[in-house]
C-alpha positions in Angstrom: 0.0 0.0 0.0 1.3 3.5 -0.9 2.3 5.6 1.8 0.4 9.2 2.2 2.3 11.9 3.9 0.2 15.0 4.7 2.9 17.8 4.3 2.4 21.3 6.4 4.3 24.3 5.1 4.3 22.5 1.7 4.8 26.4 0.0 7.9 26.9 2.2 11.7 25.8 1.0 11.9 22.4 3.2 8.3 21.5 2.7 8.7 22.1 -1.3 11.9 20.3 -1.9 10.2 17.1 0.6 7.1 17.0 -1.5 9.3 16.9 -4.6 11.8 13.7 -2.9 8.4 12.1 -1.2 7.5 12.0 -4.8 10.2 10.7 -6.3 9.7 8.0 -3.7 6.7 6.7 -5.0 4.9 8.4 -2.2 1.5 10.0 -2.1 2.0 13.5 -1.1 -1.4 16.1 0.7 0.0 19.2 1.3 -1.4 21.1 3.8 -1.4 25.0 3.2 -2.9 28.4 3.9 -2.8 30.3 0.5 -4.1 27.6 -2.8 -2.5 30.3 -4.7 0.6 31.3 -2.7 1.3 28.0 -2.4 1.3 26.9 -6.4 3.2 30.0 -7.2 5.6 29.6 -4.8 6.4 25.7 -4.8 6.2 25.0 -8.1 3.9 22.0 -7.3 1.0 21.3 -9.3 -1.6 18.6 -8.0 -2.4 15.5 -9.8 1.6 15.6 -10.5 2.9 12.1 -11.0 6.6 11.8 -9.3 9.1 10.0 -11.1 8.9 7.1 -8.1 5.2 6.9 -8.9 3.6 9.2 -6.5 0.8 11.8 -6.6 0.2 15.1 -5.4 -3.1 15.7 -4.0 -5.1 18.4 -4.2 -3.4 21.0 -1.5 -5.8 21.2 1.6 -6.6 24.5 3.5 -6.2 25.3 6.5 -4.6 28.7 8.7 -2.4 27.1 11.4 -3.5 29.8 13.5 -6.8 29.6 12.8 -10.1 27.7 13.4 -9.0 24.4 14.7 -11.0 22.3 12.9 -10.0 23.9 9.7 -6.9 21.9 11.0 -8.9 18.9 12.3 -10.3 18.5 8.9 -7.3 19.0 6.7 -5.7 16.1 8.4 -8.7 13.8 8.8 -7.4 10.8 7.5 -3.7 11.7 8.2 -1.8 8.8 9.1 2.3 10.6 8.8 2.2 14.7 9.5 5.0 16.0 8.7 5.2 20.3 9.8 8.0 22.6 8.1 6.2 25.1 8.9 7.5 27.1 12.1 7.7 25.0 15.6 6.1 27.4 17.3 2.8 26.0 15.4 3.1 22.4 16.8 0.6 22.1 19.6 -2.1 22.9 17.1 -1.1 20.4 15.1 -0.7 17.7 18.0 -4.5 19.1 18.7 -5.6 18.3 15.4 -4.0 15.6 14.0 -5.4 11.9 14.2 -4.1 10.3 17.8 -2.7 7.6 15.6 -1.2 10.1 13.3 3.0 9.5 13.5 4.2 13.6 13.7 7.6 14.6 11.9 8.2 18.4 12.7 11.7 21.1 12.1 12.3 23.1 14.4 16.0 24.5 14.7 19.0 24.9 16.8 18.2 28.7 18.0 16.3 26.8 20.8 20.0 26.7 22.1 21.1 30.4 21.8 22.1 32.9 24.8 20.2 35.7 23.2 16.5 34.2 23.0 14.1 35.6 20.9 10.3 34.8 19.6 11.8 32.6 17.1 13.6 30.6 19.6 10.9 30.5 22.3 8.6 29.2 19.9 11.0 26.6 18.9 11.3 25.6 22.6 7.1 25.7 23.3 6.4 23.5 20.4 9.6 20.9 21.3 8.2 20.8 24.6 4.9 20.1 23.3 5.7 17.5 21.3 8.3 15.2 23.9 5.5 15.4 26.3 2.7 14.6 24.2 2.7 10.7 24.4 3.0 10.7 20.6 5.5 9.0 18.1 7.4 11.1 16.4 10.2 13.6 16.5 11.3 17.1 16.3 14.4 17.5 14.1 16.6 20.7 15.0 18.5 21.7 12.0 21.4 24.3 12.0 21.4 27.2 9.3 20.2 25.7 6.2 21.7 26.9 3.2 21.1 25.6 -0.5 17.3 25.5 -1.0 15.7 27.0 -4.0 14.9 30.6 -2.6 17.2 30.2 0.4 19.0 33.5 1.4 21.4 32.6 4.7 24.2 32.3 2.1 23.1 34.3 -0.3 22.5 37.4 1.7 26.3 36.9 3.0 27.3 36.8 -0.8 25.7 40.3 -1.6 27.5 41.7 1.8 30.9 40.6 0.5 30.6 42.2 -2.9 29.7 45.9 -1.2 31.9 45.7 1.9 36.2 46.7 1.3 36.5 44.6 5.4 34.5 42.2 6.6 33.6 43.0 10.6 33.2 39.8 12.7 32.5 39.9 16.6 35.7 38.7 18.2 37.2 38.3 14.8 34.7 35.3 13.2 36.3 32.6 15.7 32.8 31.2 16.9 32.3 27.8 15.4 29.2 27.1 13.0 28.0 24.0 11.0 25.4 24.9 8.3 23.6 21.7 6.8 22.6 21.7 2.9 18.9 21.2 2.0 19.5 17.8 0.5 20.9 16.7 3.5 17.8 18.3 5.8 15.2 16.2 3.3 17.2 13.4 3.5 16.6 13.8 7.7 12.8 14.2 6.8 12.7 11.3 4.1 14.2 9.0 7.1 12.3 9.9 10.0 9.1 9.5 7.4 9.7 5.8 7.3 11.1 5.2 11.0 9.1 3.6 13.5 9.5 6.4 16.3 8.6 4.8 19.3 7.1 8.1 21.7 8.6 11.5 20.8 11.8 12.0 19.9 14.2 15.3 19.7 17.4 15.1 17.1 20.1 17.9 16.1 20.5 17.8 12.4 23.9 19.8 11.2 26.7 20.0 8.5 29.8 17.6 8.3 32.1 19.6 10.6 32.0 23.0 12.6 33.9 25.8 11.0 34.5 28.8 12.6 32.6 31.7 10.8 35.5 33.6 9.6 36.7 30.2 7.5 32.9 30.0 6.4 32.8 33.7 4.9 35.9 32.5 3.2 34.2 29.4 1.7 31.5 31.2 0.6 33.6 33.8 -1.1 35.6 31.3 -3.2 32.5 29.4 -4.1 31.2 32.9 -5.2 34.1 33.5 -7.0 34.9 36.7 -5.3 37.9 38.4 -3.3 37.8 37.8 0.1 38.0 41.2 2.0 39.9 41.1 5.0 38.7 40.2 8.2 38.9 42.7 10.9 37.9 41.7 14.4 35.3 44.2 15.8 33.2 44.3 19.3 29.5 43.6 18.9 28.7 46.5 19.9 29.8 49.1 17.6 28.9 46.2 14.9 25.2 46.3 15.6 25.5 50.5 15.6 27.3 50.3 12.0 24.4 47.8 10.8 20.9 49.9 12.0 23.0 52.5 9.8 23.6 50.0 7.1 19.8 49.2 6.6 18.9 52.4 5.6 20.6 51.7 2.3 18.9 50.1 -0.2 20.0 46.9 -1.4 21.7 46.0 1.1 20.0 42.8 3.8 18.8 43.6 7.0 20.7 42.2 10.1 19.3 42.3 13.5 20.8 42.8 17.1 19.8 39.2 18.1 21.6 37.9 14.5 24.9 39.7 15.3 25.0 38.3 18.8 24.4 35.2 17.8 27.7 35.0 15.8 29.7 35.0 19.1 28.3 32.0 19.7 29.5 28.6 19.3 27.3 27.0 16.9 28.6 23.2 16.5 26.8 19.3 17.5 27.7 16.0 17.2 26.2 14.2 13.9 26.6 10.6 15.3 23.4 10.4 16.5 22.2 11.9 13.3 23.9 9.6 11.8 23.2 6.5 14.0 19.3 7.5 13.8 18.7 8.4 10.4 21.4 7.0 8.4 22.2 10.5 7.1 25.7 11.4 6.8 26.1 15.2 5.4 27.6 16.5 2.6 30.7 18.4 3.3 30.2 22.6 3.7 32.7 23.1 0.4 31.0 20.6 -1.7 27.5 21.9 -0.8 28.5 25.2 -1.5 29.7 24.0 -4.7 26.2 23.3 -5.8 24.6 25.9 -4.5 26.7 28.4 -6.5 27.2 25.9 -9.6 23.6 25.8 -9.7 23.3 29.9 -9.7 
């Protein structure tokens, strides 16, 4: 019998690119969205789709994660695998709505472990919580920075700094460690913890092949770019986060926060052998993802 997945967030970069590998899997896909229209322009999904593995795509079903809950309860009716890509925060609603039978595959990230929390990080926490402690089967999957989706802008955004800027100003001189994972390598996660038999809820860390600290990974990024690197000068956070509320005013130019710039003093780097040992995952390396991302520009 062929396996239906109902996919939440299937509009977004992780919930796209699963639909497309569930697919290729020979696996029914029901993506679950708020906007019909939003979501077929933005995903570049159209239902009734047959996926080289033999799958379908459904017809995408409605529903506002914030909104009437049996919106919700209905869009999953007969859901036996939910997997949410959309934001953590969001997964007590769909605990409350999805079948009790229902096995629940959900992201969250790695902020929940940062010394500057934010709403983004609380949320991540709440729905975690919500999850371990709801008797269910499943697991919450914790990625760090993902880079390499269609549409994704952690790298990119970096790339577009480096061509305006003659120095590049880290806090404490880019020596904080961080390990960004590719896409592939976060559906890959997804794809696995589909077809695992979770036995109660489960919480995993989901990262890149090895820490680098950021300075090396601005330098990485660079040469996959195939631009000069600027030199590195080491600067306190402070007068950083002054230089970039100035910066913002310019157009063109992305828009980094407080919270983002204190975040890169800290140390950003997990242990994949239980990532590996769990899902049978083992990531690309940061250079060769990197490769693709900008081969593929």
């Amino acid at each position: 019998m062929t396996m239906t997945v109902h996919v939440i967030g299937a509009g977004g970069r992780s919930g796209a690119a699963l639909c497309r590998a569930l697919l290729a899997q020979g696996k029914d896909v029901v993506p679950v969205v708020r906007d019909r229209n939003r979501y077929q322009a933005g995903s570049g999904l159209s239902s009734g789709r047959q996926g080289p593995g033999g799958g379908t795509l459904h017809e995408p079903h409605i529903a506002d994660l914030t909104g009437p809950p049996d919106d919700l309860r209905l869009a999953l009716l007969d859901a036996s695998v939910v997997v949410c890509t959309a934001h953590a925060r969001n997964i007590p609603a769909v605990l409350a709505a999805a079948p009790a039978q229902a096995r629940i595959v959900a992201l969250g990230s790695t902020r929940k472990f940062t010394r500057w929390p934010d709403a983004h990080g609380n949320g991540v926490l709440a729905g975690g919580l919500a999850l371990l402690t709801s008797g269910r089967n499943g697991v919450i999957l914790h990625p760090t920075m993902i880079y390499g989706a269609e549409g994704e802008d952690n790298v990119q955004r970096l790339a577009t700094l480096l061509r305006y800027l003659p120095v590049v100003p880290l806090p404490g001189g880019g020596r904080s460690l961080v390990q960004p994972i590719h896409q592939s390598d976060v559906t890959a996660c997804l794809l696995a913890a589909i077809d695992k038999d979770w036995n109660g809820a489960h919480s995993l860390v989901i990262a890149g092949a090895a820490p680098v600290t950021y300075r090396d990974f601005v330098h990485l990024v660079a040469r996959a770019a195939g631009m000069r690197m600027p030199p590195v000068i080491s600067i306190p956070a402070g007068p950083l986060i002054a230089a970039a509320a100035v910066l913002r005013l310019i157009p063109g130019l992305p828009d980094i926060g407080p919270a983002e710039i204190r975040r890169l003093l800290e140390d950003k780097a997990f242990s994949i052998g239980p990532m590996v040992s769990t899902l049978g995952v083992v990531p690309v390396s940061l250079e060769t993802g990197l490769a693709r991302l900008f081969g593929e520009n």
